[in-house]
C-alpha positions in Angstrom: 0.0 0.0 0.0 2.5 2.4 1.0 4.2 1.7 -2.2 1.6 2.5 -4.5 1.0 5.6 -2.4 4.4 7.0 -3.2 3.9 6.3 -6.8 0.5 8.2 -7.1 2.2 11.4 -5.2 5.1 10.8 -7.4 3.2 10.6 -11.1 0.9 14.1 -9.3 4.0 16.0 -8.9 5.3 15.0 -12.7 2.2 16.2 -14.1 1.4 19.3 -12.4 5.4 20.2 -12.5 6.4 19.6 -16.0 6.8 21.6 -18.7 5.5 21.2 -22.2 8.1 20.0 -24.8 7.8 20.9 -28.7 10.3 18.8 -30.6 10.5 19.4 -34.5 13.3 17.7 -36.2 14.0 17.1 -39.6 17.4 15.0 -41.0 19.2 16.3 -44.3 20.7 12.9 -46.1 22.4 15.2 -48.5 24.5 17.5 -46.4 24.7 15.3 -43.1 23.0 17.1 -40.9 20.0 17.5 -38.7 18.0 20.5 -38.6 16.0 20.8 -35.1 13.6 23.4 -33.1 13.0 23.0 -29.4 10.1 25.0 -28.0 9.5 24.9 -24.0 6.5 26.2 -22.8 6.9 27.2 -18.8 4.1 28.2 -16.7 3.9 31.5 -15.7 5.9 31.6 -12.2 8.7 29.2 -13.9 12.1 30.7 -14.6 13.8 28.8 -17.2 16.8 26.9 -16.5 18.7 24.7 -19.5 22.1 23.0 -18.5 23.5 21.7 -21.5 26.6 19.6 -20.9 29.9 18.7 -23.1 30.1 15.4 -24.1 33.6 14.7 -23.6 33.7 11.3 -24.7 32.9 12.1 -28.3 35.3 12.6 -31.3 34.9 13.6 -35.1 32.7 11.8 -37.0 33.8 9.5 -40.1 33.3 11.3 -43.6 
């Protein structure tokens, strides 16, 4: 019981915390590349916050 307690607050406090995600991509064949738009829609007492991090494990990719 206690268990599926914690879940139900748990899923509550995803839904009535998150923010809305808009991801458009679109992949070019021809040139490589993808082309991508992110919109974020925040509630109105959110401050946006975005940490992008390096990935330092990467290296060039193969032509």
């Amino acid at each position: 019981m206690k268990k599926v307690l914690i879940l139900i607050f748990i899923t509550i406090n995803l839904l009535s915390f998150a923010a809305n995600y808009d991801l458009d991509i679109r992949l070019i064949e021809r040139d490589r590349a993808i082309l991508g738009y992110l919109t974020v829609t925040l509630e109105k007492d959110e401050n946006p916050y975005f940490a992008l991090y390096p990935n330092l494990d990467s290296y060039d990719n193969p032509l």
